[in-house]
N, C-alpha and C positions, 0 to 999 in steps of 0.2 A: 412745330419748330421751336428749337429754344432759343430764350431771349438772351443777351446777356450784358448785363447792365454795368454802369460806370462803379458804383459804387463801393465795390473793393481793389478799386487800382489806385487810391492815394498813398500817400509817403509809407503812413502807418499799416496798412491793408499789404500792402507790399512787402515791409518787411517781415510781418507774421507769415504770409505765405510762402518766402524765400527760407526763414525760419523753420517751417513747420518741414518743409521738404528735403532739410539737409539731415541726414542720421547721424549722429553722434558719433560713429565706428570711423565716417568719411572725415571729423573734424580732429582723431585721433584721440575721441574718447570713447573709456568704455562705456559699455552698457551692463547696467544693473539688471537683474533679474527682478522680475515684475514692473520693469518701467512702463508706464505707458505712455508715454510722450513719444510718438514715431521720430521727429525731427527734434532740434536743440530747443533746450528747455532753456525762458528770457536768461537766466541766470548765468549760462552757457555762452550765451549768445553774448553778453555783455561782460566776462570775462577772457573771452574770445577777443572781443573789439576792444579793452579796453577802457571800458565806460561801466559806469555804474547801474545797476538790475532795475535802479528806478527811471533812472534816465529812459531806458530801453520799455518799460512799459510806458511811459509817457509817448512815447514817439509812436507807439503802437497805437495809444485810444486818441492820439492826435492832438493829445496838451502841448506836444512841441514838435514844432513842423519847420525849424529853419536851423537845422544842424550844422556846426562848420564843414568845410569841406575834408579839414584831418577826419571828424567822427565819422563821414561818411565814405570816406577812405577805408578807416580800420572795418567798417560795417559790413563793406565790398567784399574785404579779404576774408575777414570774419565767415559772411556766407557763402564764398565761393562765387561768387559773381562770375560770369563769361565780362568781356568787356561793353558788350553790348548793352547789358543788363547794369553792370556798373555807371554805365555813362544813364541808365534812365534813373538809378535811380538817384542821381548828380540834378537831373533833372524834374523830381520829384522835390528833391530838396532847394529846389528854386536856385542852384548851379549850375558853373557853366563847365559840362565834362572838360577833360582832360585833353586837350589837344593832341592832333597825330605830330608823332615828332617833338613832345616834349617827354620830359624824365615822369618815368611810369612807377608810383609806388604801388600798382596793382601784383597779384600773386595769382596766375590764372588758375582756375581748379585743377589741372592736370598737376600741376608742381607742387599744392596742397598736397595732394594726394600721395606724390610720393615723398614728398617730407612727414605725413603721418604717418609714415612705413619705416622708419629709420628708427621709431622707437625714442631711446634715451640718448642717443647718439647728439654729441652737440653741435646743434645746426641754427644757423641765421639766415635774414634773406635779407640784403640789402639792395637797396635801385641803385640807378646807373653810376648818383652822383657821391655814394656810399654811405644814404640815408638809410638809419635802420628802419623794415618796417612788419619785420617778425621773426620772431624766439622761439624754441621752446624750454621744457623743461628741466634739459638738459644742458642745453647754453647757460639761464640764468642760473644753476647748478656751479658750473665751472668756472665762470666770471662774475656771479654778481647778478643781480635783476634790474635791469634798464630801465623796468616802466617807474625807478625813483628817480630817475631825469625828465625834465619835459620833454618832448616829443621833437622840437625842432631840434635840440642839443644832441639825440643820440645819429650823431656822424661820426665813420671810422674819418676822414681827413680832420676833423675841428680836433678830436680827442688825437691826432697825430701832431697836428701844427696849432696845439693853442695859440689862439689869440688875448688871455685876458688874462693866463696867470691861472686859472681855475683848476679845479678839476676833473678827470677822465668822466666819462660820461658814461660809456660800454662795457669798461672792465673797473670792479671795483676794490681791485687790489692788482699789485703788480705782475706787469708783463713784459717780459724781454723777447727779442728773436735774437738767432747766431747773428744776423747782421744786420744793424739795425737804420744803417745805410741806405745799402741794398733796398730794405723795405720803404723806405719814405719815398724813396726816387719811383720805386711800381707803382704808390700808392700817386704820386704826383702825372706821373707819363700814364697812368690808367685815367685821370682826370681828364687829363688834356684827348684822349682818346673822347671819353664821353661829350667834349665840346666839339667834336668831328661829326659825332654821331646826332646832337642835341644842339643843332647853333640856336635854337631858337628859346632855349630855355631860360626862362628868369631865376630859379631859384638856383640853375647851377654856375650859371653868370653870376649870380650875387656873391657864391662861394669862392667861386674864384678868385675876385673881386676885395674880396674880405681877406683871405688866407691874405693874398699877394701883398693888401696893403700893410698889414699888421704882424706878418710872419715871419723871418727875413729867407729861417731854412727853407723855407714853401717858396718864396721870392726867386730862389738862386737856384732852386732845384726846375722851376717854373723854363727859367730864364733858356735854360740848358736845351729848351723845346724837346725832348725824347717826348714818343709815342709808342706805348707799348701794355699791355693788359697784365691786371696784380693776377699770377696764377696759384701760388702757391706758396707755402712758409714753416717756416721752422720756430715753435714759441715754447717760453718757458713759463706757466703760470702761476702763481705765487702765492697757491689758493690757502685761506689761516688755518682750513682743518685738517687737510691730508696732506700739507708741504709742496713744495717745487711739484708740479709734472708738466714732463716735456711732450710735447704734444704737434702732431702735423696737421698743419693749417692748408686746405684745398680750396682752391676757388673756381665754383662750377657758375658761365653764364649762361643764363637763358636766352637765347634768340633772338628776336627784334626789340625786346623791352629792355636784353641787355640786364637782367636782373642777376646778382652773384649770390649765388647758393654758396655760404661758406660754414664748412664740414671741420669740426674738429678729432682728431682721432687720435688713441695711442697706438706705439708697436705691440702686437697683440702675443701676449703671455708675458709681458714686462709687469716691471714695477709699476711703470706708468699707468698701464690699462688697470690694474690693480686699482692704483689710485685716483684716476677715471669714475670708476666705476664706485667707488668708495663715497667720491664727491656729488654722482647723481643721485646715489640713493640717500644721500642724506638732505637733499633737496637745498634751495639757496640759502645762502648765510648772509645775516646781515651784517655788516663789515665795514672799517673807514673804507673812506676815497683814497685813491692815491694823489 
């Protein structure tokens, strides 16, 4: 009979084995010829999650074993986690998982999967309360690259209804829509939807909370009580290298997590897609704030 012993189900044993079993192809990268690394090489992994390659071997040979709950967030999404698997290893890192019925920055493997399918196409996933909590290459291509804001900062509603006078946090050059009304109000009544969905949630009660005291347009758009989900949009992006393109903004929800897949696209044989496509290949620019 075989035995099978405790010894590689800590924090760091865990992640190496979640690691070693995810292919590269599945995380949307490619593969080299003569690689031989089956699953994400640490570097990968920690470019993935947003943390640094040393951090991630640390946490491997168990020099650090009490990660914040964001790192072990992005770690989750990072390797594809089922939720099950996400909540243990919430648990491994001496946390307390993610309650049912609060706002989920998880990204289940299924919807990895086909966001690595989309290519250069520019896609985000934001949770319910429109916390960003993944890019890829293409997005940061067309707007700017988020991971130069700290992580609590990139919200579509803070970068709609500043509270401090600062700067956009998501797009780092100018963006219009045809109506730019229209948009604040979906982005407001999609909120008050997620506190239908979420009553029990602290961080999206705090947002609320925030906007409403410090906002006045978020205040009186609030006030108005409309319920109703941001689906869709018309933007003009104001990117320094290829100029203006106008570009259609789609918002796909996920299910019971309620997560918004948002898709940017051109009309296809225009200028726009031209200039799309001009902006992913030349990969992100670095750029003021607006």
């Amino acid at each position: 009979m075989d035995v099978v012993t405790t010894s590689g189900t800590g924090l760091g044993a865990m992640i190496r084995t979640w690691r070693d079993r995810l292919p590269p192809s599945a995380a949307g990268l490619g593969t080299a010829r003569g690689r031989r690394a089956a699953g994400l090489r640490r570097e990968e992994l920690a470019d993935l999650a947003g943390v640094s390659v040393d951090y991630v071997v640390r946490l491997e040979q168990g020099r650090a074993s009490t990660p914040s709950a964001s790192v072990v967030a992005s770690l989750a999404r990072a390797l594809q986690l089922s939720t099950a698997e996400r909540d243990h290893l919430y648990r491994l890192a001496r946390l307390v998982p993610p309650a049912d019925g609060s706002v989920s920055d998880h990204v289940p493997p299924g919807v990895q999967r086909v966001l690595a399918r989309l290519g250069d196409v520019a896609v985000a996933v934001f949770a319910a309360d429109w916390q960003l909590v993944w890019w890829n290459r293409g997005w940061s291509a067309l707007l700017g690259d988020p991971s130069a804001s700290p992580p609590g900062l990139r919200n579509f509603a803070r970068d709609r209804f500043p509270v401090d006078g600062g700067p956009a946090h998501l797009a780092r050059w100018p963006v219009s829509e045809a109506d730019r009304d229209a948009t604040d109000a979906a982005v407001v009544s999609d909120l008050r939807r997620a506190t239908g969905r979420f009553p029990l949630d602290h961080r999206l009660a705090a947002l609320v909370r925030e906007l409403g005291a410090a906002n006045e347009r978020f205040a009186a758009l609030w006030a108005t009580g409309q319920v109703a989900a941001h689906r869709e949009d018309h933007k003009t992006i104001h990117h320094p290298s290829v100029g203006p393109v106008v570009v259609d903004c789609d918002v796909l929800t996920d299910g019971d997590t309620e997560l918004k897949i948002v898709i940017m696209t051109a009309v296809p044989g225009s200028e726009d897609e031209t200039k799309l496509r001009l902006a992913t290949i030349a990969g992100p620019v670095v750029g003021a704030q607006t």
